[in-house]
C-alpha positions, 0 to 999 in steps of 0.5 A: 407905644408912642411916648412924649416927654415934655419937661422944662429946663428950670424944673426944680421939683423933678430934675429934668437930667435926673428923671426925664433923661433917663426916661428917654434913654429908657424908652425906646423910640420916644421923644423929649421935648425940653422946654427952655426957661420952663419949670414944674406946671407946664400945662398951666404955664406953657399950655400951648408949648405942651399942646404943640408937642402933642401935635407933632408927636401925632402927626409923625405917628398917624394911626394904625387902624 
């Protein structure tokens, strides 16, 4: 199952080294897209970074119909 990890670097709530790492390492095949100078609400406050992500995972995975 294709999986994207998006977090940001300054994310005090969820530490990025001790949670998003981890769960890359642990998911095969996934991808983690750090964003630099980003914390907890990245939808909210990088909305457009999260939606590029999104996209880019998309287009690497077209569907399998």
């Amino acid at each position: 199952m294709p999986t994207v990890i998006v977090t940001g670097d300054a994310d005090e709530l969820v530490n990025p080294v001790k949670h998003a790492y981890p769960l890359h390492s642990e998911i095969g095949h996934s991808e983690l897209v750090v964003l630099p100078a980003a914390g907890h609400m990245l939808p909210h406050t990088r909305p457009e970074a999260v939606v590029n992500a999104l996209r880019s995972a998309a287009k690497a995975r077209p569907a399998q119909v």
